[in-house]
N, C-alpha and C positions, 0 to 999 in steps of 0.2 A: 779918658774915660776908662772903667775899670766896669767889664766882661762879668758876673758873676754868675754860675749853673749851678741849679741845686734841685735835688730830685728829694721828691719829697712823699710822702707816704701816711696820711692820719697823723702826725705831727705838727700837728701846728704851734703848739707852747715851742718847741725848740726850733721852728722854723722863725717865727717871732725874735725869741732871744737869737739867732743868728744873722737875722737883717738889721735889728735894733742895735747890733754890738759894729755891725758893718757900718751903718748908715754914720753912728755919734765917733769914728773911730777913722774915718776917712774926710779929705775934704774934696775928691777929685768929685767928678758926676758915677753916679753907677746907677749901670742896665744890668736887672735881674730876669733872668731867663728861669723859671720856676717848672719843672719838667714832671711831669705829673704822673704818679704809677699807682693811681688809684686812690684819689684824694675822694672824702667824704667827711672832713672834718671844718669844711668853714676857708682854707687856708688862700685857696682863688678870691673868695671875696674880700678876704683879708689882705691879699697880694694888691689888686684890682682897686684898694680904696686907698693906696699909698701915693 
């Protein structure tokens, strides 16, 4: 299983292209730990519906 932490800020287009490039680019299982420093862009419900 592959660990992955990403703090993330109003970003969500690049949070997106960064799990989408993870997700099609690996085949082990991955746990996203999405660390939050003041998210108000959508990106938890985004995170939450994967």
């Amino acid at each position: 299983m592959i660990s992955v932490f990403m703090i993330a800020y109003n970003s969500l287009s690049n949070t997106m292209r960064s799990v989408e490039s993870l997700m099609t680019r690996t085949h082990e299982p991955v746990k996203f730990h999405l660390l939050d420093n003041g998210l108000h862009d959508g990106t938890w419900d985004w995170m939450n519906a994967l």
